[in-house]
C-alpha positions as CSV (number, residue, x, y, z in Angstrom):
1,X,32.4,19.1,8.4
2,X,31.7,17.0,5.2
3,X,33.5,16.5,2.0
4,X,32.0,14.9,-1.0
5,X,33.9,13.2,-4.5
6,X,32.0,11.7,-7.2
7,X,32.2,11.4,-11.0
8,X,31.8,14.8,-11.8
9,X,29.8,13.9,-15.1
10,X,26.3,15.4,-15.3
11,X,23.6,12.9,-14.9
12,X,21.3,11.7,-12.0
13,X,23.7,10.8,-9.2
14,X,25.6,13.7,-9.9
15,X,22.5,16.2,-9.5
16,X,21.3,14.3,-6.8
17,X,24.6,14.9,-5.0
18,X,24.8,18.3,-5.4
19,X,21.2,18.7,-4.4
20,X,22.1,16.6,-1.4
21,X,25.1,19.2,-0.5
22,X,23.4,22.2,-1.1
23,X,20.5,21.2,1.3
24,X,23.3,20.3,3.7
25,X,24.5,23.6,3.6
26,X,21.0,24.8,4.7
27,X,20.8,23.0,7.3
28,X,24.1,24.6,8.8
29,X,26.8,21.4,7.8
30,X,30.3,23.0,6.5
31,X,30.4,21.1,3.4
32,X,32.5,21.4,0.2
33,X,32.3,19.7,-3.0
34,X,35.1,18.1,-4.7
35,X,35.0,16.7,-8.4
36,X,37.5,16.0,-11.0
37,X,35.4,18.7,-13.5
38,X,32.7,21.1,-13.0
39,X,31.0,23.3,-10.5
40,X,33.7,21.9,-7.5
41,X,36.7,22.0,-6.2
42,X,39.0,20.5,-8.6
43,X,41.5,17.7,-8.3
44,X,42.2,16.8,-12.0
45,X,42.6,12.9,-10.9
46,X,39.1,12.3,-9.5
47,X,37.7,12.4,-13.0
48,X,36.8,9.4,-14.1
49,X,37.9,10.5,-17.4
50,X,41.1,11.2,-16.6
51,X,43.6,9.7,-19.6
52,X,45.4,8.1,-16.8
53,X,42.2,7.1,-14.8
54,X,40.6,5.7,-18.4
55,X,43.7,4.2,-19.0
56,X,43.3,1.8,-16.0
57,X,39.9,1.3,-16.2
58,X,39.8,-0.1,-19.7
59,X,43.6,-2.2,-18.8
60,X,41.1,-4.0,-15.5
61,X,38.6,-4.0,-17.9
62,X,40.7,-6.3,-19.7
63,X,41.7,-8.5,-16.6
64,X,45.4,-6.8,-16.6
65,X,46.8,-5.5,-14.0
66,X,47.8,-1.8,-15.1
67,X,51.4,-0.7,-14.1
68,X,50.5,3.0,-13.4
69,X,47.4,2.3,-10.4
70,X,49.4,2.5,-7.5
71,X,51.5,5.8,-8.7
72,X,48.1,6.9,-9.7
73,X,46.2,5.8,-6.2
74,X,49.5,7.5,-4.2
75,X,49.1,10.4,-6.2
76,X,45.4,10.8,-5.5
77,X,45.6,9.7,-1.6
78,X,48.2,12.6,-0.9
79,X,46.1,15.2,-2.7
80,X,43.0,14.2,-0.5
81,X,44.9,14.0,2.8
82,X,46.3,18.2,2.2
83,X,42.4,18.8,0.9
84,X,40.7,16.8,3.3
85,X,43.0,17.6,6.2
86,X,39.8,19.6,7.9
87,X,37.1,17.6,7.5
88,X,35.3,15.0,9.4
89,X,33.5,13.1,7.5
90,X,34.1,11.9,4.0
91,X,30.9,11.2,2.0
92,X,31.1,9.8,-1.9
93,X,28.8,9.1,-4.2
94,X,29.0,5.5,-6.2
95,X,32.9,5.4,-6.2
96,X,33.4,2.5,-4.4
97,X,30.8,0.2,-5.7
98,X,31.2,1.4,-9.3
99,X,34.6,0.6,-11.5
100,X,34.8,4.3,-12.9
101,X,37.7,5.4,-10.9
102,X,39.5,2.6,-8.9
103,X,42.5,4.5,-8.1
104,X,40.7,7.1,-6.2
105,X,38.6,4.1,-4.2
106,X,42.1,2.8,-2.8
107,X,43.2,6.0,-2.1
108,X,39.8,7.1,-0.2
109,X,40.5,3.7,1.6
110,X,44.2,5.4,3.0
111,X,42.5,8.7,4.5
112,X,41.9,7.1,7.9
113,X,38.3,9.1,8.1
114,X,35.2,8.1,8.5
115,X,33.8,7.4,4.6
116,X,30.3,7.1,4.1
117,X,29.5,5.2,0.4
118,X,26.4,6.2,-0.7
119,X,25.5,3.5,-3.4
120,X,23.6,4.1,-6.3
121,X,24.8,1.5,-8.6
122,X,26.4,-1.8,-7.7
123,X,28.3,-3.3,-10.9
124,X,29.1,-6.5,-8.6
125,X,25.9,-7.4,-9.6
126,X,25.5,-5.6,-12.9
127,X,26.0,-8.3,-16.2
128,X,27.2,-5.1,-18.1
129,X,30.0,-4.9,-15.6
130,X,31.3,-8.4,-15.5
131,X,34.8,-8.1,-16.6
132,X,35.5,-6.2,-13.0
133,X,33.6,-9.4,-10.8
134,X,37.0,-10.7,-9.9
135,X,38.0,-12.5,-6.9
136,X,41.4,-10.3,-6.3
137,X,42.8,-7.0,-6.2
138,X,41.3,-4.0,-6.7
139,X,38.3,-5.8,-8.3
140,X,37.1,-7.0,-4.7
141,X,37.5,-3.0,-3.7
142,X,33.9,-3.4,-5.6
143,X,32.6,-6.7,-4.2
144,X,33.8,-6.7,-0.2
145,X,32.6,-4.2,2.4
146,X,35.6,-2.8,2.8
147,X,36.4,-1.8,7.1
148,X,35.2,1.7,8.5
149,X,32.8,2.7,5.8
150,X,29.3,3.1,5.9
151,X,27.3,1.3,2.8
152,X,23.9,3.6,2.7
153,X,21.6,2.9,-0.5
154,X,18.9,4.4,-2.4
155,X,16.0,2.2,-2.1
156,X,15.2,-1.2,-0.5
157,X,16.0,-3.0,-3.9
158,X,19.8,-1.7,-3.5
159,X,19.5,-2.8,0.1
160,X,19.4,-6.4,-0.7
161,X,21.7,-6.6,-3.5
162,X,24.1,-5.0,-1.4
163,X,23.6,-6.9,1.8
164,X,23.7,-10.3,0.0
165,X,26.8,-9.1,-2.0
166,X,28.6,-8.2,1.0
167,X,27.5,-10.8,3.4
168,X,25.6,-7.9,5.6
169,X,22.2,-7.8,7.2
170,X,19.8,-5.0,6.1
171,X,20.4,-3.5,9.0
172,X,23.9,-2.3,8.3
173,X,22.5,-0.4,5.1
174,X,20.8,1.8,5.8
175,X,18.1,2.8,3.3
176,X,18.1,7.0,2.3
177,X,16.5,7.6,-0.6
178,X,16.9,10.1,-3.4
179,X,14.8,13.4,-2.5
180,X,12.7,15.6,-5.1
181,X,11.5,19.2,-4.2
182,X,8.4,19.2,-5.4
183,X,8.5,24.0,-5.0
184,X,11.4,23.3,-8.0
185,X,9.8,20.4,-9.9
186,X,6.9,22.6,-10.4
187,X,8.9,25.7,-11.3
188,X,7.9,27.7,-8.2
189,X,8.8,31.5,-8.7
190,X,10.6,33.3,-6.0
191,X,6.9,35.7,-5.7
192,X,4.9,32.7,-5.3
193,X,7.6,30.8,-3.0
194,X,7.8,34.1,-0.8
195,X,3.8,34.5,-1.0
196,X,3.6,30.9,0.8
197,X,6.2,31.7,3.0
198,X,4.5,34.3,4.1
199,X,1.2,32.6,4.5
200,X,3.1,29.7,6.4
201,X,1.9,27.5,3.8
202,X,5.0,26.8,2.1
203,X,5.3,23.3,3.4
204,X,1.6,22.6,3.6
205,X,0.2,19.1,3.6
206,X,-2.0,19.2,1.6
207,X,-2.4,22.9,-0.2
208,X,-6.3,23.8,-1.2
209,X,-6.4,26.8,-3.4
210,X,-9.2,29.2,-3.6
211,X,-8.4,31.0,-6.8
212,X,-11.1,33.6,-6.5
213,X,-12.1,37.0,-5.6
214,X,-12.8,38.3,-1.9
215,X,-16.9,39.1,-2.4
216,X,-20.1,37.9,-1.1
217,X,-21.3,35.4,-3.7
218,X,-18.0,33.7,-4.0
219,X,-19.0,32.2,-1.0
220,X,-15.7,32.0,1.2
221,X,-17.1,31.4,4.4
222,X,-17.8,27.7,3.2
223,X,-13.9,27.3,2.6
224,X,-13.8,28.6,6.2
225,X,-16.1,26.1,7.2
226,X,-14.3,22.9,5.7
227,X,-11.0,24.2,6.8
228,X,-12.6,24.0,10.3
229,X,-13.7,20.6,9.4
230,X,-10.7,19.1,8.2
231,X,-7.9,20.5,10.3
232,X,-8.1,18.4,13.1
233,X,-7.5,15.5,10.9
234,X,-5.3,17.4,8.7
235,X,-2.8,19.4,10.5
236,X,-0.5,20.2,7.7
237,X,-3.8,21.9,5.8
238,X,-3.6,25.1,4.6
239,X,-6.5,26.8,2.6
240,X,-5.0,30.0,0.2
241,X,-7.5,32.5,-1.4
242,X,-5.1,34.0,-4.1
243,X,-7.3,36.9,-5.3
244,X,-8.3,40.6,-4.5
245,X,-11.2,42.5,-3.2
246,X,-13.8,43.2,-5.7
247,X,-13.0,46.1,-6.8
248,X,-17.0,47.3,-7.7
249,X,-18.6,47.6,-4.1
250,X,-17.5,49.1,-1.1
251,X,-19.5,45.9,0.5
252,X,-16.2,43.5,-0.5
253,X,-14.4,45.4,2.6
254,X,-17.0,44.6,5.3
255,X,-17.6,41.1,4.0
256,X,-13.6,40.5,3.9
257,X,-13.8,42.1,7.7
258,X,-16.6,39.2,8.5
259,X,-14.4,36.3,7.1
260,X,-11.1,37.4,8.9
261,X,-13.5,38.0,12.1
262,X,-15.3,34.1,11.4
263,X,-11.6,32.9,10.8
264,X,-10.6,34.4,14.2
265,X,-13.6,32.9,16.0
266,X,-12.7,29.4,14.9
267,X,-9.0,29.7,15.3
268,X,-7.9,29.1,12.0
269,X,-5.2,32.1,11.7
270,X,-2.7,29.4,10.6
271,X,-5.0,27.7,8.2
272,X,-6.7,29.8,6.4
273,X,-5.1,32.3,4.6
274,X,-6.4,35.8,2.4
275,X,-3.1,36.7,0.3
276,X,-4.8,40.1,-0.2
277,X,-3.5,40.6,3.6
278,X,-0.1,40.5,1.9
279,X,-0.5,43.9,0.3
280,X,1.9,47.3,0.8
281,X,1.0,50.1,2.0
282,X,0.4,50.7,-1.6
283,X,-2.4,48.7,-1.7
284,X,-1.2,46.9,-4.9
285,X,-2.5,43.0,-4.5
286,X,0.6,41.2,-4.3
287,X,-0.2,38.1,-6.5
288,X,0.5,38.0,-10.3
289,X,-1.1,35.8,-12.8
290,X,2.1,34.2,-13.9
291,X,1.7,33.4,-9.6
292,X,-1.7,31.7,-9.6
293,X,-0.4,29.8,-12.4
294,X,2.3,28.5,-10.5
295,X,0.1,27.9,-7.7
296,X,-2.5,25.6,-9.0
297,X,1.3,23.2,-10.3
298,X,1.5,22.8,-6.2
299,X,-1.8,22.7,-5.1
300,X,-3.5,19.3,-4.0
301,X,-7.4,20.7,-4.6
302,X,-8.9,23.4,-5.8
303,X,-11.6,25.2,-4.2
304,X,-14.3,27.2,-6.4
305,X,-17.5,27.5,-3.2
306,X,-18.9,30.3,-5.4
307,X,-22.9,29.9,-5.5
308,X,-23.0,32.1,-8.9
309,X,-21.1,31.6,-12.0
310,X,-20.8,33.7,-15.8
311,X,-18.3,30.8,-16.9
312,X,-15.8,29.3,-14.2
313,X,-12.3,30.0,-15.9
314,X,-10.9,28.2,-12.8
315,X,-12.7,24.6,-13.8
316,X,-10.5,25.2,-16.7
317,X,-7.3,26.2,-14.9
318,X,-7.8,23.4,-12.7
319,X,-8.0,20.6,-15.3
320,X,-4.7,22.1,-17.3
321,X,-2.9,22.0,-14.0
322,X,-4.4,18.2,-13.6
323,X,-5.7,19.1,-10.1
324,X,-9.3,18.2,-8.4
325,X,-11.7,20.5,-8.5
326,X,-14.3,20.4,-5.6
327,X,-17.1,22.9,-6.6
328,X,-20.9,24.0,-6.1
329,X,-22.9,22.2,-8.1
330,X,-24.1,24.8,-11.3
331,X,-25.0,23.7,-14.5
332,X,-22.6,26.2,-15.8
333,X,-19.8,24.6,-14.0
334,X,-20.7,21.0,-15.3
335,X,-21.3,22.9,-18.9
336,X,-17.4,24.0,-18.6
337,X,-15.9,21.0,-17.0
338,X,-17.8,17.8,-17.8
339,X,-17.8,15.1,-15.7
340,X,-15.0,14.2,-12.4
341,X,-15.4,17.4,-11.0
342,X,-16.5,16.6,-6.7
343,X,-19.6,18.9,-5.9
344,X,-21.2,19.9,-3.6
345,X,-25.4,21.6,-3.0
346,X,-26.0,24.9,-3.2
347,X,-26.9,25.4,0.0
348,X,-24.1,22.8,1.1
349,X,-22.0,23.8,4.2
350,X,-18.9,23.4,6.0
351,X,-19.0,19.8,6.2
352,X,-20.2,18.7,3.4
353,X,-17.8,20.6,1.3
354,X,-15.3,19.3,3.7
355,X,-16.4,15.8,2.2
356,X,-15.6,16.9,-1.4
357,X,-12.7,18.0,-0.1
358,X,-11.5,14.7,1.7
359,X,-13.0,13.2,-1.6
360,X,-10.9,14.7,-4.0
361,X,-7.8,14.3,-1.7
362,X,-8.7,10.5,-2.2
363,X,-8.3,10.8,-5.9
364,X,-5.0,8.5,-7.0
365,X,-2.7,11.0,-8.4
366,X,-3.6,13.4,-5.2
367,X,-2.6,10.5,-3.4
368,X,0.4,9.5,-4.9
369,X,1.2,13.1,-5.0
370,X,1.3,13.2,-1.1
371,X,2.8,10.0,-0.9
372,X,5.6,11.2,-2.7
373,X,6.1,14.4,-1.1
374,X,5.7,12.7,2.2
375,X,8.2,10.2,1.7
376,X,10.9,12.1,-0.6
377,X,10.9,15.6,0.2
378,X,14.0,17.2,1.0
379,X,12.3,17.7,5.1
380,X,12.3,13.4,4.9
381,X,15.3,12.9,3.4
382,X,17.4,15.3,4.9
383,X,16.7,14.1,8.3
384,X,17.5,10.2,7.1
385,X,20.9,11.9,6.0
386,X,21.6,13.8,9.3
387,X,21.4,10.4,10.9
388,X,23.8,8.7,8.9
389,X,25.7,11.5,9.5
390,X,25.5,11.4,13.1
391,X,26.1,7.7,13.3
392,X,29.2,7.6,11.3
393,X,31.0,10.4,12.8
394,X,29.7,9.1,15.9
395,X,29.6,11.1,19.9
């Protein structure tokens, strides 16, 4: 069981604390959230704008010793010992290496639990923050590892001012950075989340999107074929054709029958995936426009194998959503999108549209993009924090 307390101001470590609870939550940890204001449980004290809190920041501030502190700190410590009295673990965001709330550091200090400190900030070695480098008490609360708590950091830049600071070696701070979801950064509707879900495809690494219609001369037996290429290098790969049948010729059927049969001949069930098979008994095609939309914000590639072309509307989409567009190679398509699109012949196959692919995936903002889902996703992160977790509850 976890408890958390932090400045309960809205900003970035408060956001990524409550993002780091909720996702704790999810993964089945008993957690509750306690703040001096806000969405928590609320103990008036932990607030670092609390008159009386205020009031003894700005008298250390000052280099005076403020009379109230330890009424303040005893106040604080016997509040947290009825709250916390069920928890195991005690995990808070920036209050001991940050001079916001000094009261409620000495008091976290009494609970005789373990205390995780997850650092953000370190004024010890912030100039704006000098009045609090002091060599006594409850200055060094901010610049001495203080016994049974855990210093983790954001990034390897905290690492080291925190370890030289404290006289520790790296490896006693452990490193877990902040995490983004990259389904809520791009606005991800609960249709197109449960669409993915669906398709297994939610979490795929990397995500190329076939925005087209199931018929013969949009060629979708070549997106078979470089799915069949690239999975065994890529096993996170998923391939998503969003659109219908054509609607027009009785044809689109059998040739949708032939891809699912060539899909099931190469074992690509898992990779290769026809939202059309979505649909209700209804038969209503379960993907919106507002839903391809928000597809193409989470795609790594786009896919357009068609050998025939009016205009190419997704050469367009593609370049709004700033996503690679691998492509046959038709005048029209060049007329619509210029240059940097990766083509392919018309009587390309498998693996050479495959090579587009792997091309385009090569781009720098596709890689940055999976660099930074790789290492920052909530999946990463969270299991970085379940081992801090583990280590400082312990057996």
């Amino acid at each position: 069981m976890l408890h958390y307390t932090a400045p309960p101001v809205p900003g970035g470590v408060e956001l990524a604390m409550a993002a780091q609870a909720a996702h704790l939550r999810q993964a089945g940890y008993d957690v509750r959230l306690l703040a001096g204001r806000g969405d928590a449980e609320i103990i008036e004290e932990l607030d670092s704008r609390h008159p009386e809190v205020e009031q003894v920041t700005r008298a250390l501030a000052a280099g005076q010793q403020p009379g109230n502190f330890d009424d303040l700190r005893s106040r604080i410590c016997h509040r947290l010992q009825t709250t916390l009295a069920d928890r195991d673990l005690v995990i808070v965001h920036n209050v001991l290496t940050m001079p916001f709330n000094l009261p409620l550091a000495a008091a976290l200090l009494e609970l005789r639990r373990p205390l995780v400190a997850w650092t953000h900030d370190l004024a010890w070695t912030m100039e704006q923050y000098a009045a609090y480098r002091k060599e006594k008490w409850p200055y060094l609360l901010l610049g001495r590892p203080q016994p049974d708590v855990t210093y983790v950091v954001i990034s390897r830049q905290r690492q080291a001012q925190v370890a030289a600071a404290f006289g520790l070696s790296s490896q006693q701070v452990p490193v877990v950075p902040n995490a983004i979801d990259p389904l809520d950064f791009a606005e991800l509707g609960q249709n197109a989340r449960r669409l993915l879900q669906r398709a297994g495809a939610l979490e795929a690494s990397p995500l190329v999107l076939v925005p087209i219609r199931v018929t013969p001369r949009k060629r979708l037996e070549l997106a078979i074929g470089a799915a069949a290429e690239l999975s065994p290098r890529m096993p996170g790969l998923r391939v998503v054709v969003t659109g219908p049948l054509g609607p027009h010729n009785p044809d689109n059927r059998r040739y949708a029958d032939q891809l699912l049969q060539l899909r099931s001949r190469l074992g690509l069930e898992r990779v290769v995936q026809f939202l059309f098979e979505q649909a209700g008994s209804d038969g209503v095609h379960p993907v919106r426009n507002t839903d391809v939309a928000e597809l193409y914000r989470i795609s790594d590639v786009v896919l357009l194998p068609s050998d025939a072309e009016g205009f190419g509307l997704p050469v367009l989409e593609a370049a709004l959503a700033r996503v690679p567009l691998v492509c046959a190679d038709l005048p029209v398509l060049r007329e619509v999108g210029g240059a940097g699109m990766y083509t392919f012949p018309l009587d390309a196959e498998g693996p050479e549209v495959a090579h587009q692919v792997e091309r385009a995936l090569r781009q720098r903002a596709a890689r940055q993009r999976r660099r930074a889902i790789r290492r920052y996703s909530w999946p990463t992160v969270l299991e970085q924090t379940e081992r801090v977790i583990g280590a400082a509850v312990g057996p």
